[in-house]
C-alpha positions in Angstrom: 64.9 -8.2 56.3 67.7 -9.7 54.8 68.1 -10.5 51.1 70.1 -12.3 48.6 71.3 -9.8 45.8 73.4 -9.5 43.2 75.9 -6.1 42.9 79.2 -4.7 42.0 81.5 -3.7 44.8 84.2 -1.9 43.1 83.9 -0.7 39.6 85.0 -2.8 36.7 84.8 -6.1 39.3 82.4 -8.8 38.4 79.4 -8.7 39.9 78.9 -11.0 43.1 76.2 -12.2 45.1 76.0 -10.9 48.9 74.0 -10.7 51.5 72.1 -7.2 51.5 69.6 -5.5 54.3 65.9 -4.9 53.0 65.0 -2.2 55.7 61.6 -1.4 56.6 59.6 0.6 53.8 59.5 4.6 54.0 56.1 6.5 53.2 56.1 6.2 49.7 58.0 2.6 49.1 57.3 -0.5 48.6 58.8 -3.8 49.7 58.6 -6.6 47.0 59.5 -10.5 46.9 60.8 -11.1 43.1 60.0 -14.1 41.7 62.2 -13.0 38.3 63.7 -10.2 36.6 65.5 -9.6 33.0 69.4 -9.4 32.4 69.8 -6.3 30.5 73.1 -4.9 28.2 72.7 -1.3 29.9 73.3 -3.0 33.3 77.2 -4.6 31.6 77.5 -0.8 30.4 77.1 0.5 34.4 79.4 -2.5 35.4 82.1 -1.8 32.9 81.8 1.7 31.5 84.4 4.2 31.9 81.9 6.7 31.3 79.7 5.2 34.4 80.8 7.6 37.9 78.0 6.1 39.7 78.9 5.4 43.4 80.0 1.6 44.4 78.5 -0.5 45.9 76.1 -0.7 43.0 72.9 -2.6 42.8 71.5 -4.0 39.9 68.6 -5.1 37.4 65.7 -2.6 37.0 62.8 -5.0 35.5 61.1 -7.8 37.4 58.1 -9.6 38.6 57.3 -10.0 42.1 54.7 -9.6 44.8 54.3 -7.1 47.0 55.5 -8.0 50.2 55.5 -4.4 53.0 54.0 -0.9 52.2 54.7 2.5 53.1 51.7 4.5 54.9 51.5 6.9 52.1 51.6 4.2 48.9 48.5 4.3 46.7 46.7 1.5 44.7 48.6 -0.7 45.6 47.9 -3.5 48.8 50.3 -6.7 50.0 49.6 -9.4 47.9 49.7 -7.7 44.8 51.6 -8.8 41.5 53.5 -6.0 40.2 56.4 -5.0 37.9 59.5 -3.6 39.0 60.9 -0.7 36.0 62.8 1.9 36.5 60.2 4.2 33.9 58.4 6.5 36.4 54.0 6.0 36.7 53.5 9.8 36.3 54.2 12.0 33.9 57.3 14.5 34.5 59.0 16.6 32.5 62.7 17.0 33.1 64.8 13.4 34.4 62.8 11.2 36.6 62.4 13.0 40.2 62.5 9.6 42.5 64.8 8.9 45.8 66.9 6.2 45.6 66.6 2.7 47.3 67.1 2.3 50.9 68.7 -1.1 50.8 72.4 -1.7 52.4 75.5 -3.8 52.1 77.7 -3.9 54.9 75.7 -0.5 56.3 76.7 1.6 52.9 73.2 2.4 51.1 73.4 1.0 47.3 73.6 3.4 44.3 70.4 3.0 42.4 66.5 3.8 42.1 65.9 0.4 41.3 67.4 -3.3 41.7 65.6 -6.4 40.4 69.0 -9.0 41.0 67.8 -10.0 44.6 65.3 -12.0 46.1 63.5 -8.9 48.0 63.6 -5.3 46.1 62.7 -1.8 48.1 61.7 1.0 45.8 59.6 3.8 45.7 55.8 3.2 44.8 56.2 5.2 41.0 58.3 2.7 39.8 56.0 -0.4 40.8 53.0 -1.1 38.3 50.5 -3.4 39.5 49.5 -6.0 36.7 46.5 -8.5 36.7 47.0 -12.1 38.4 46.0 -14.1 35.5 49.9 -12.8 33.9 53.1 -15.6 34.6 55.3 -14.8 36.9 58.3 -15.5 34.6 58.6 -13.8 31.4 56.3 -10.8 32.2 59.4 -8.6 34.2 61.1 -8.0 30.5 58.4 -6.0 30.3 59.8 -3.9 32.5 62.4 -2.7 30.3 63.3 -4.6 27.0 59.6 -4.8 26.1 58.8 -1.0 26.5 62.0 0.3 25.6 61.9 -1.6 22.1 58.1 -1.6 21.2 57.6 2.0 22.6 60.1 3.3 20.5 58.6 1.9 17.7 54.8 2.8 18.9 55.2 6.5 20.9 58.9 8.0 19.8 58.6 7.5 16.1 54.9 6.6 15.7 55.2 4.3 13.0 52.6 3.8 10.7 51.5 1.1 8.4 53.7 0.3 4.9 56.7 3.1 6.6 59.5 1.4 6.0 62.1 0.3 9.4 65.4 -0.9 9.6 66.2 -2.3 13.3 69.9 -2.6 14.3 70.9 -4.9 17.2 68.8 -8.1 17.4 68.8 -8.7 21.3 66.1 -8.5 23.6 65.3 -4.5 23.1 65.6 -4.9 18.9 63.6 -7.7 18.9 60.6 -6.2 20.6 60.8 -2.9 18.9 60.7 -5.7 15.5 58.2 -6.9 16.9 56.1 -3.7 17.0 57.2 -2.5 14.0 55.3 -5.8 12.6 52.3 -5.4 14.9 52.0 -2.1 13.3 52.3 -3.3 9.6 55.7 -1.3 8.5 56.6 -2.9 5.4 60.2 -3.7 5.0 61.2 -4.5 8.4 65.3 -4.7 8.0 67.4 -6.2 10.8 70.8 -6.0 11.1 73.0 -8.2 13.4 76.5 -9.9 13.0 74.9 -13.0 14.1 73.1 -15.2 11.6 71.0 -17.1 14.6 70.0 -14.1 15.6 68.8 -13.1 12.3 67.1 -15.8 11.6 65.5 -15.7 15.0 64.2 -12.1 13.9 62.1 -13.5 11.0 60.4 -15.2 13.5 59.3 -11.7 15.1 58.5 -10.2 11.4 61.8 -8.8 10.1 61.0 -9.4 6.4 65.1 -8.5 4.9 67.9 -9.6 7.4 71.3 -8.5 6.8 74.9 -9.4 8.5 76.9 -6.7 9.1 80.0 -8.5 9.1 79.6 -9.2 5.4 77.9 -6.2 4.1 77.8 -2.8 4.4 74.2 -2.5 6.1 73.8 1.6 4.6 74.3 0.5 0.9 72.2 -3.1 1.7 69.4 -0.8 3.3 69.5 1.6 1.2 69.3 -0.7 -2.3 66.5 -2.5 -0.7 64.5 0.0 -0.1 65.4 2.5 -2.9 67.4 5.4 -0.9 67.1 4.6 2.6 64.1 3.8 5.2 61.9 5.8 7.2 63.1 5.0 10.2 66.2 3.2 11.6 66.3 2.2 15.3 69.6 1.5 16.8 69.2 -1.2 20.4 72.7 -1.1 21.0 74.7 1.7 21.4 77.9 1.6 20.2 79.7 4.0 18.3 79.7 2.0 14.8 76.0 1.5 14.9 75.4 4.7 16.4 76.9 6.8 13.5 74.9 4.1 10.8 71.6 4.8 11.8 71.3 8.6 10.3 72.6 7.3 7.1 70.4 4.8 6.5 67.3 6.9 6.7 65.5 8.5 3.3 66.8 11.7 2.3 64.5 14.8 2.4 65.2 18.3 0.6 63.9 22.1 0.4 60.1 22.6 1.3 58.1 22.5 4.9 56.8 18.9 4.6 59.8 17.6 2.4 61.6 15.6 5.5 63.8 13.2 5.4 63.9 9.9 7.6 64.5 9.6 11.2 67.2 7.9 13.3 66.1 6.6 16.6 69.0 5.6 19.3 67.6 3.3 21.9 69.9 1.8 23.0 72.3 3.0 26.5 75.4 4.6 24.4 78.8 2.9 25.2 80.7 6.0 24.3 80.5 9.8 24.6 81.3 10.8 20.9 80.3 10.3 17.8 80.8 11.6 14.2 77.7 13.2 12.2 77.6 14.7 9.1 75.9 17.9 9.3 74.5 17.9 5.6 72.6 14.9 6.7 70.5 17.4 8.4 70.8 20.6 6.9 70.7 19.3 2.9 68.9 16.1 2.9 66.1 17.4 6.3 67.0 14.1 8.6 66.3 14.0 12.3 68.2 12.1 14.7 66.7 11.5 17.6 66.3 9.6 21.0 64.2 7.5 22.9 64.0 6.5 26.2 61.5 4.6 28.2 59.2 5.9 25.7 55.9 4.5 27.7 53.4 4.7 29.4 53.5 2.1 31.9 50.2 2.0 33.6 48.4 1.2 30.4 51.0 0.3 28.0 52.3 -3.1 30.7 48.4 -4.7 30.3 48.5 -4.1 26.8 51.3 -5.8 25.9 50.5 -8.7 28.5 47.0 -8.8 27.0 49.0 -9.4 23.7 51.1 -12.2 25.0 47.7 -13.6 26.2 46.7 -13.6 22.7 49.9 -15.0 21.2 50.6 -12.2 19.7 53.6 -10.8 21.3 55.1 -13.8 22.0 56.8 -12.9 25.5 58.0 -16.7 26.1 59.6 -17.1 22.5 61.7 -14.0 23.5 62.7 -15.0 26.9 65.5 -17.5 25.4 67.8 -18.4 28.5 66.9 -18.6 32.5 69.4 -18.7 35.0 69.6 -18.5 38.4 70.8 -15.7 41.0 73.8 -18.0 42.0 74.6 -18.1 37.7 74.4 -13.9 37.2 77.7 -14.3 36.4 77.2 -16.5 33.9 74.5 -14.7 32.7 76.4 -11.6 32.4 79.1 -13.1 30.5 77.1 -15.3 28.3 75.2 -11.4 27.1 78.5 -10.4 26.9 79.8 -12.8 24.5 76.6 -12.9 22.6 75.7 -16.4 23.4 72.1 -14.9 24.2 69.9 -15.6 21.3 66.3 -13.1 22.9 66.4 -12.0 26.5 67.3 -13.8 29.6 65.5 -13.6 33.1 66.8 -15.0 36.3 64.1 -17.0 37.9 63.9 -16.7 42.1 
């Protein structure tokens, strides 16, 4: 089968849209016709970063929507026919990094780097990484989902277990701050502080719940925090990954002192880091009992995906107010450089 599909040939390249082979499925994967996926930052960081030794030619996108198309002999629960989600957060429990071959697809005869890859009009992956998901769900906006939804809220829900009136400051309003906003809301954390250098965006975050919004570019976020909420939050949650933010987030957590149950606040990284190193103060853990920790995937996907679908139902994760730009496969260019450039208010999707 051929397919249409987005990837990088050469590192540092943009990416281009070529002609790929879908072969048929192995025992245990699963052929699937997309009919959209989400454009996410930590896909720029594979394209771009130094740090990135994954082998070219590189496919990309791990969260979409499609339909299942072919089946291996040995796939479970799942038939043709079947509306799924594409993710790249394994169905069963491991312990220790995700255990799942990669993708059989090829360009040009070379077999792409990659468990997953959503940027094509046909995806071949293995069965733990496909969630089936009830008809009645759109097509469109469920694939973020896949990845900016869980990352974000789950975070918010399973890594730091937030509870109602704990305090939360959120830097990095794009499509994995604003759901992890968004659960911080859901869950009644009271102040809900997010931080951006873009004023839309902030403002686009009171629309999700942030209560306090704060440009970075024209305040120091640690004092801002740290005044509104009289010595720092419970938790700070960074969704972007850059050194700068990366180093602010242990600071702006509560301080803690002597005693078993006298902790301090707790950082949370989320988002892909963009660099290898960064500077921490040790005293922040040893004097004032602060945790820095990290979160990834943090989900569970074959119960946590209907839940917050069910919630969109009900209008109360509003999955289509976060889905602010649609492109299509010809514009992933575009679409990378407009994420880029910061030109992306929520998430975008590509629609097939």
């Amino acid at each position: 089968m051929k397919s249409m599909a987005a990837i990088q040939t050469e590192f540092g390249k943009n990416v281009q849209v070529e002609e790929i082979d879908i072969p048929d499925p192995l025992d245990e994967q699963v052929v699937i016709k997309l009919k959209s996926t989400g454009v996410c930052h930590s896909q720029l960081h594979h394209m771009k970063s130094p740090s990135d030794k994954t082998q070219r030619p590189l496919s990309l996108g791990h969260e979409g929507t499609g339909y299942v198309e072919k089946l291996g002999k040995n796939v479970k629960n799942l038939k043709e026919g079947d509306k799924v989600i594409v993710t790249w957060v394994g169905k069963n429990s491991y312990k220790g990094p995700l255990n799942v071959p990669k993708t059989t697809a090829t360009y040009n005869g070379v077999e792409l780097s990659g468990l997953t890859f959503t940027w094509s009009q046909y995806t071949i992956v293995h069965e733990n990484l496909v969630v089936k998901i009830k008809d009645e769900y759109p097509d469109d906006v469920s694939c973020i989902v896949g990845c900016a939804v869980l990352t974000g809220g789950g975070a918010v829900l399973h890594t730091a277990n937030v509870k109602p009136f704990d305090s939360v400051a959120i830097y990095g309003m794009g499509g994995v701050g604003l759901s992890a906003l968004k659960m911080a809301a859901m869950l009644n954390a009271y102040p809900i502080i997010a931080v951006d250098i873009v004023d839309a965006k902030l403002e686009f975050a009171k629309e999700f719940g942030a209560t306090h919004v704060i440009n970075s570019l024209n305040e120091d976020p640690i004092q801002k925090i740290q005044e509104i909420t009289s010595g720092g939050v419970d938790y700070a949650f960074d969704a972007i990954g850059v050194k700068q933010t990366m180093e602010q987030i242990l600071p702006s957590v509560r301080k803690g002192g002597s005693g078993a149950e006298n902790i301090g606040g707790k950082a949370v990284l989320i988002g892909i880091p963009a660099v290898n190193e960064i500077f921490v103060n040790p005293e922040n853990f040893m004097y004032f009992h602060k945790q820095y920790i990290g979160s990834l995937g943090a989900t569970y996907p074959e119960r946590d995906f209907d839940m917050y679908l069910q919630w969109h139902k009900e209008g109360k994760f509003p999955l289509d107010k976060l889905v602010t730009d649609r492109y299509t496969l010809e514009d992933i260019g575009i679409a990378c450089d407009d994420l880029h450039n910061g030109k992306i208010t929520g998430r975008a999707i590509v629609e097939f």
